[in-house]
C-alpha positions in Angstrom: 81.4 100.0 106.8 83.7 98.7 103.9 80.4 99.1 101.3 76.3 98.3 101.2 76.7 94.2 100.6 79.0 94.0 103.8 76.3 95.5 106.3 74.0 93.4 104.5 76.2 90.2 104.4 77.1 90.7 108.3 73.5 91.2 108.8 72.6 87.7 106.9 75.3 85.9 108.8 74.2 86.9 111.9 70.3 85.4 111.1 71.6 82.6 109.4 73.6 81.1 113.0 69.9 79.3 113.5 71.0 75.6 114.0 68.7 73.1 111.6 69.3 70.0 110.0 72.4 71.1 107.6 72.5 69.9 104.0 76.2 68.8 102.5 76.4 69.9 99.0 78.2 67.3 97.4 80.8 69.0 94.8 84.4 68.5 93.7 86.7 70.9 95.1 88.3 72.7 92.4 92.1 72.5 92.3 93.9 75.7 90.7 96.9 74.4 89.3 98.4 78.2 88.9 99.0 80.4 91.8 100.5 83.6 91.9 101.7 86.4 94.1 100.5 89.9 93.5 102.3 92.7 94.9 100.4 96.3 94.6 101.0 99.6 93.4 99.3 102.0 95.8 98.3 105.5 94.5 98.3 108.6 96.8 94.5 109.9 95.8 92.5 111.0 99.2 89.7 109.5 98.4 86.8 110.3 100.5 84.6 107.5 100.9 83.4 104.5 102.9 81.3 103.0 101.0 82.8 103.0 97.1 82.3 100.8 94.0 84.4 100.7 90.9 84.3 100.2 87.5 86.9 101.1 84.2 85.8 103.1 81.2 87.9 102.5 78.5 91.1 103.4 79.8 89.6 105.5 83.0 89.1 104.4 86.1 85.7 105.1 87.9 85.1 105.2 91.4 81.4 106.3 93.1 80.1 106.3 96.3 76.6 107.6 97.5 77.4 109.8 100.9 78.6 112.7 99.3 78.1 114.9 96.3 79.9 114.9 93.8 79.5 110.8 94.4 81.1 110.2 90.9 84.9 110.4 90.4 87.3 109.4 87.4 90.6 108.7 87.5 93.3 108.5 84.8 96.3 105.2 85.1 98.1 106.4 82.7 98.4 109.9 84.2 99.5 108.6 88.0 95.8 108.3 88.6 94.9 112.3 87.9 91.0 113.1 88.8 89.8 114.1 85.5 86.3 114.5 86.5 83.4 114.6 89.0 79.9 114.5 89.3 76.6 113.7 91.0 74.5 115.1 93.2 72.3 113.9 96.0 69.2 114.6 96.5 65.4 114.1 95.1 65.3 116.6 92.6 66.1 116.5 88.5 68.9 114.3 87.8 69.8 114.0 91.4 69.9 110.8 93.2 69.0 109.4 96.7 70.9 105.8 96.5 73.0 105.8 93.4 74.8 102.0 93.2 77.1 101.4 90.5 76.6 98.2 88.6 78.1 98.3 85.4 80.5 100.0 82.5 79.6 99.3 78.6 82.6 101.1 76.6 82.3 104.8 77.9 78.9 104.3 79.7 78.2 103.3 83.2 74.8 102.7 84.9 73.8 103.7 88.0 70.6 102.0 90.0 68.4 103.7 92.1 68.4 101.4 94.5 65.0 102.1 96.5 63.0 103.4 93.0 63.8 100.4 90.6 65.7 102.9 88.2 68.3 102.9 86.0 70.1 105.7 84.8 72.6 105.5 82.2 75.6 108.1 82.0 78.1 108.5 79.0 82.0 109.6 79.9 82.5 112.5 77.1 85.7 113.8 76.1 86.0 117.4 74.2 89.1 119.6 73.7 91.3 117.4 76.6 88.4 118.1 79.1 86.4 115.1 80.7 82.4 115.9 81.1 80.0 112.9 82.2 76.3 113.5 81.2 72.8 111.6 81.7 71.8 110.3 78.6 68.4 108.7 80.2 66.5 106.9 83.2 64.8 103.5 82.4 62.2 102.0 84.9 61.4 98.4 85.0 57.8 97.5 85.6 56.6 96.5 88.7 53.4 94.0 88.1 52.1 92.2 91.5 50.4 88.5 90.4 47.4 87.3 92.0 48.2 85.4 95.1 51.8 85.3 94.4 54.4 88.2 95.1 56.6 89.3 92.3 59.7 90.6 93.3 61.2 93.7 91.7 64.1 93.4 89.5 67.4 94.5 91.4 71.1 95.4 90.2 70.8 95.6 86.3 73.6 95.1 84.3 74.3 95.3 80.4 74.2 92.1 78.8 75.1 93.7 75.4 74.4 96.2 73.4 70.5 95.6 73.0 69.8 93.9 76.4 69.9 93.6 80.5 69.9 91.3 83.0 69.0 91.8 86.5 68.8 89.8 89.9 65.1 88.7 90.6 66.4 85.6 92.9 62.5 84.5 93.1 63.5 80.7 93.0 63.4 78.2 90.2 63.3 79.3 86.8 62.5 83.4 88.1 66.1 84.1 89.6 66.9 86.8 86.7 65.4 88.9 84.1 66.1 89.1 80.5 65.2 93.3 79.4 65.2 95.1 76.3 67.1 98.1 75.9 64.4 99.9 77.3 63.9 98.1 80.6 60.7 96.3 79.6 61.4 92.3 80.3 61.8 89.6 77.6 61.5 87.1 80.3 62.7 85.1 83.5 65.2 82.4 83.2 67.5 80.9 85.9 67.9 78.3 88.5 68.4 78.6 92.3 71.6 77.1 93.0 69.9 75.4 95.9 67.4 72.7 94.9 65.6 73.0 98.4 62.3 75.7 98.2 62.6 79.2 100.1 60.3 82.0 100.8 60.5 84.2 97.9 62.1 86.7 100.8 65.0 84.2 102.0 65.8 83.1 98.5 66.1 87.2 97.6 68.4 88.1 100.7 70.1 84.9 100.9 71.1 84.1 97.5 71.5 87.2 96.1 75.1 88.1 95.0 77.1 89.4 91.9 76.3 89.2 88.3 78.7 89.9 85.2 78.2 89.9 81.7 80.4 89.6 78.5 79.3 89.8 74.8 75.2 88.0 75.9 77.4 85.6 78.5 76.5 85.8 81.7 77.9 85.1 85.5 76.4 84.7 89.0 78.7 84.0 91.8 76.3 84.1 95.6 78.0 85.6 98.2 77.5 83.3 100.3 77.7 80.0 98.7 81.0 78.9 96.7 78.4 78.7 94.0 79.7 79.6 89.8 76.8 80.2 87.1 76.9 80.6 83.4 74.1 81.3 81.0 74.5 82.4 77.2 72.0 84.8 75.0 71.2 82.6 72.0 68.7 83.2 69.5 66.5 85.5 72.1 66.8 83.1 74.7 68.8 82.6 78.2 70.0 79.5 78.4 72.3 77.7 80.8 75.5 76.5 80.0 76.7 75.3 83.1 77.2 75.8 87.2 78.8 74.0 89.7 79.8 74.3 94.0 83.7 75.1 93.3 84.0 74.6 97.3 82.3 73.1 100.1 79.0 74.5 101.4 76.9 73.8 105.0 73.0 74.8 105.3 69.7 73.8 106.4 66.5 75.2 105.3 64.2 75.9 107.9 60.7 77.1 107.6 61.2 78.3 104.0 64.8 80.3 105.2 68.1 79.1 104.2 70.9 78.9 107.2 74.4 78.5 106.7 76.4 76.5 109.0 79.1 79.3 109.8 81.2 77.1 111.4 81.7 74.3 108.5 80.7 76.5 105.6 84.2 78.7 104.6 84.5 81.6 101.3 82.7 84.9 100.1 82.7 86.2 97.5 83.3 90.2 97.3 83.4 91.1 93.8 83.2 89.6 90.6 84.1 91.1 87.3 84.8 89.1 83.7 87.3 89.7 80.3 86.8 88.1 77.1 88.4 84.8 78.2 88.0 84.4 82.1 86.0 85.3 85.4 87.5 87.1 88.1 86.3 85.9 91.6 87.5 88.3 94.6 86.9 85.8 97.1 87.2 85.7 101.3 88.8 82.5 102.1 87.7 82.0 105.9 84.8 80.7 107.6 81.6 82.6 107.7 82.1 82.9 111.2 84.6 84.8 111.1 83.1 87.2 109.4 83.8 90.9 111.2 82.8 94.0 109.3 84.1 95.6 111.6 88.2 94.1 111.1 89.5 94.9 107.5 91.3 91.4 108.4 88.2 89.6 108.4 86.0 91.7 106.0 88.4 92.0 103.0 89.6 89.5 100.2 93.4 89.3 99.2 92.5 86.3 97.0 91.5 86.1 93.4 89.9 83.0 91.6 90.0 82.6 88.5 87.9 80.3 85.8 87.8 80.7 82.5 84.5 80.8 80.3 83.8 77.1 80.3 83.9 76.8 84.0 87.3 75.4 84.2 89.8 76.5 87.7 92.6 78.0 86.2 94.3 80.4 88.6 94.4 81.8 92.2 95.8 85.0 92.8 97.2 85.9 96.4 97.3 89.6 97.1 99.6 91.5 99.1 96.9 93.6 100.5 93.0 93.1 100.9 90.2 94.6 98.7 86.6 95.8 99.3 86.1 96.1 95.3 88.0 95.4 92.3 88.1 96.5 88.3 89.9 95.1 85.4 91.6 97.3 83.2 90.1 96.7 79.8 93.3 94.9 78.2 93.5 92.9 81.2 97.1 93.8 82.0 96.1 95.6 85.1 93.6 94.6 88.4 92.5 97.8 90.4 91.0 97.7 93.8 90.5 100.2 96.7 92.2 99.1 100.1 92.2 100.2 103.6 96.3 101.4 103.9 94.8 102.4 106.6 92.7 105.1 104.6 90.9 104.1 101.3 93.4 104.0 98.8 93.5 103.3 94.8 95.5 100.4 94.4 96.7 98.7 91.6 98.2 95.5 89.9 100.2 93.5 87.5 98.0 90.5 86.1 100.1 87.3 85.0 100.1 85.9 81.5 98.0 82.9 82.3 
């Protein structure tokens, strides 16, 4: 199991083989003019994990996992990737955790969601005398309010927006797909389009459209992972508003009783991983078919391909890896791309970013 989104991904693929009546989105491939080749930098850190997520704090790298204690590790680049500090502990007790799942970084802070309790705690990276400490600064809760006749979905996967707001996956169709929160969970409101204009169950349109979410001074971006799908939305004057989206590739479905089914064998890409700078978004992307799809085969389960858009939506560059990626950070000057690869153990790799 390369992380949690590729059981559930292979799980989704499987259901979604159903043959309906496809639908032919109708987009314009987008052509990246730029292409490079990446070779990596692999570090010799045993990292013991199968399931791991990453983010960068300042200029530290952060790895976590949730099947061992000690699920939270940080690593310093500029010190040949040195383990400066752990911590975490499962369990169901004070400041323990049952399903940590890393979402985001915010200057020296991270936040972790409990995944099955609609939490979010928020840890700070703390640095005294040379010696690296991580502490729990707080657990937020967002509300959970059922609506007559109508089933409200929890929020899932929060993220900072900026300093005074979140945003987290709702995928509850038109209009309901995200939520706008305060700084102390409650929500402002729900804003966001499906990217499919066809109506789903409010099930299907949660496991099926459900993907990655990134944010950038109040700009936010939603790739699917399933559908070559690219979504922007801007914080202005209290208020989430679109700026754009568009299908940068192909995509085969059919909705069927209220479910959405891809075409595996027509319908090609994933998307792995998505992480933005101040100028561009970082797509790490599978470029197969869906049926291909084994999470089984590193070959077939792992991206060695980058897309990358800048923050009007425009294609701008594809990046071709030397080796294949279950997760991947930016370095916070954007000089460097970090990713953990299968070499044949999980290993910290790392890599030169072009001047684009």
């Amino acid at each position: 199991m390369r992380n949690l989104k590729t059981i559930v991904i292979f799980a989704l693929l499987s259901l979604g083989s159903i043959s309906c009546n496809h639908v032919k989105k109708e987009t314009t491939i987008k052509d990246f003019e730029q292409s490079y080749n990446l070779k990596h930098k692999a570090y010799d850190n045993e990292l013991m994990l199968t399931i791991g997520y990453m983010q960068t704090l300042d200029s530290l790298l952060l790895i976590t996992t949730f099947n061992t204690d000690s699920f939270c590790s940080v690593y310093s680049p500029q010190n040949n990737m040195k383990e400066v500090c752990k911590y975490g502990t499962i369990g169901n007790g004070p400041r323990e955790f049952i399903q940590p799942f890393l979402t985001y970084s915010y200057g020296n802070s991270f936040g972790l969601n409990e995944i099955n309790k609609q939490e979010l705690a928020i840890l700070e990276l703390q640095v005294k005398n040379g010696e690296y400490t991580i502490s729990e600064q707080k657990r937020l809760k967002a509300p959970y309010k059922m609506k007559k006749d109508e089933l409200a979905l929890p929020d899932y996967y929060f993220i900072r927006l900026d300093s005074t707001h979140f945003v987290s996956q709702v995928c509850n169709g038109e209009n309901s797909f995200f939520s706008l929160l305060d700084q102390s969970l409650q929500p402002i409101e729900r804003f966001g389009e499906s990217p499919i204009q066809e109506k789903l169950s409010p099930h299907a349109s949660f496991s099926r459209l459900h993907g990655h979410i990134a944010a950038k001074d109040g700009i936010l971006f939603f790739a699917p992972n399933e559908l070559p799908y690219l979504a922007c939305y801007q914080l202005q004057s209290g208020k989430m508003q679109k700026q754009w989206s568009f299908f940068y590739n192909k995509a085969y479905y059919g909705v069927k009783n209220g479910d959405l089914l891809y075409d595996r064998e027509k319908s090609s890409g994933m998307v792995l991983d998505l992480d933005v700078d101040k100028h561009y978004v970082y797509l790490l992307y599978l470029d197969q078919l869906l049926s291909e799809y084994d999470f089984k085969n590193p070959e077939k389960s792992l991206a060695n391909k980058i897309l990358i858009f800048d923050h009007e939506g425009n294609a701008v560059a594809s990046l071709h890896l030397d080796c294949r990626l279950q997760t991947m950070a930016l370095s916070k000057d954007s000089r460097k791309l970090y990713g953990i690869s299968l070499l044949p153990e999980p290993t910290i790799v790392e890599f030169d970013l072009p001047k684009i």
